[in-house]
C-alpha angles and dihedrals in degrees: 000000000000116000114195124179118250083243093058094041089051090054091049088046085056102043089050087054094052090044088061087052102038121171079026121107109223123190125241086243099049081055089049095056106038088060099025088237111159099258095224097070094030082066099043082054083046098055088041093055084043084054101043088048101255103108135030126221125227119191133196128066094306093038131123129118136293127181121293091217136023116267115256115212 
């Protein structure tokens, strides 16, 4: 059986739900409460996806991540 880290299960959570808005930028927070996931490590997987290529990063007040790239079926 497979074992992920939290860590690692909160980042896939997170990929799966911007797959579902794709083209969309979602905040960290709006992540966080949708699947009741502590915010704190839900932004270090986050920053780890950024880093790895995965996700962009967009600042400012209406600001959170999208993918960096579309979806493929």
């Amino acid at each position: 059986m497979l074992k992920l880290t939290k860590r690692a299960e909160y980042g896939l959570t997170a990929l799966v739900h911007l797959t579902d808005h794709a083209g969309e930028v979602v905040s960290a927070r709006e992540i966080s409460e949708h699947f009741n996931l502590p915010y704190r490590l839900l932004g270090e997987a986050l920053k780890d996806l950024c880093r790895a290529g995965y996700l962009t990063s967009v600042r400012g007040a209406a600001g959170g991540y999208r993918l960096a790239q579309a979806a493929s079926a």
